[in-house]
C-alpha positions in Angstrom: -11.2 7.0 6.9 -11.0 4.4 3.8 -11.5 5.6 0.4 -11.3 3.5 -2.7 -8.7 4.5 -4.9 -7.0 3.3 -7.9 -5.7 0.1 -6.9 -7.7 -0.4 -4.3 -8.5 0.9 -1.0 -7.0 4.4 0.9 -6.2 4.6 4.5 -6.3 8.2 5.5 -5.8 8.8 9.2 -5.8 12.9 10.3 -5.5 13.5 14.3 -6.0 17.5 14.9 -5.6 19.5 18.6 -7.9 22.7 17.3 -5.4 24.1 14.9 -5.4 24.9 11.4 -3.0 22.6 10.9 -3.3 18.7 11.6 -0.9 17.6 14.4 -0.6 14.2 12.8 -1.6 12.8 9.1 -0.9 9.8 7.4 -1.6 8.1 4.7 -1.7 4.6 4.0 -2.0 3.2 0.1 -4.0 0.6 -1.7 -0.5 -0.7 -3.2 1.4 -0.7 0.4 -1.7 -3.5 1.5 -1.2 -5.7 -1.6 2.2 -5.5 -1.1 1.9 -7.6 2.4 0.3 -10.7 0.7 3.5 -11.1 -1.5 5.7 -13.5 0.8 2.6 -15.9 1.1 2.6 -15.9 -3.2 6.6 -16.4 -3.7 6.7 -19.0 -0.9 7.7 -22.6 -3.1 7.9 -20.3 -6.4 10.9 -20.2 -8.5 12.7 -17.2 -9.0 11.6 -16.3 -12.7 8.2 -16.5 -11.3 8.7 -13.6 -9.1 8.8 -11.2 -11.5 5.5 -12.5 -13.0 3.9 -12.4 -9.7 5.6 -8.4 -8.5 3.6 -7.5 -11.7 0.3 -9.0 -11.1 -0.3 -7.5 -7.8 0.5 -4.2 -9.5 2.4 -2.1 -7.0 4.1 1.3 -7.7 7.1 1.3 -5.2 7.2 5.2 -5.2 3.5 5.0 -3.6 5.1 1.8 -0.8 8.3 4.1 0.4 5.9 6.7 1.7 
């Protein structure tokens, strides 16, 4: 399922095997899919620019290690 969150869109996947419990469930944040796009933006950059650009895609890295 995709939801919209915060920074964007959710990835919610839940497999079940008739249990009250789900057998598998992940979850897959808005800030872990902007985070993919960053080697294309520092390519050519200089490195005081990185900085700049890590805080325009607004990630939170506690929200990535997941």
């Amino acid at each position: 399922v995709r939801i919209e969150a915060g920074r964007g869109e959710m990835g919610i996947f839940i497999m079940g095997n008739d249990n009250v419990f789900p057998w598998r469930w992940k979850i897959r944040p808005a800030d872990f899919n902007n985070l993919q796009v960053l080697p294309n933006l520092l390519k050519g950059r200089k490195v005081a620019d990185i900085f700049v650009i890590l805080g325009s895609v607004d990630v939170v890295m506690g929200s990535v290690d997941r």
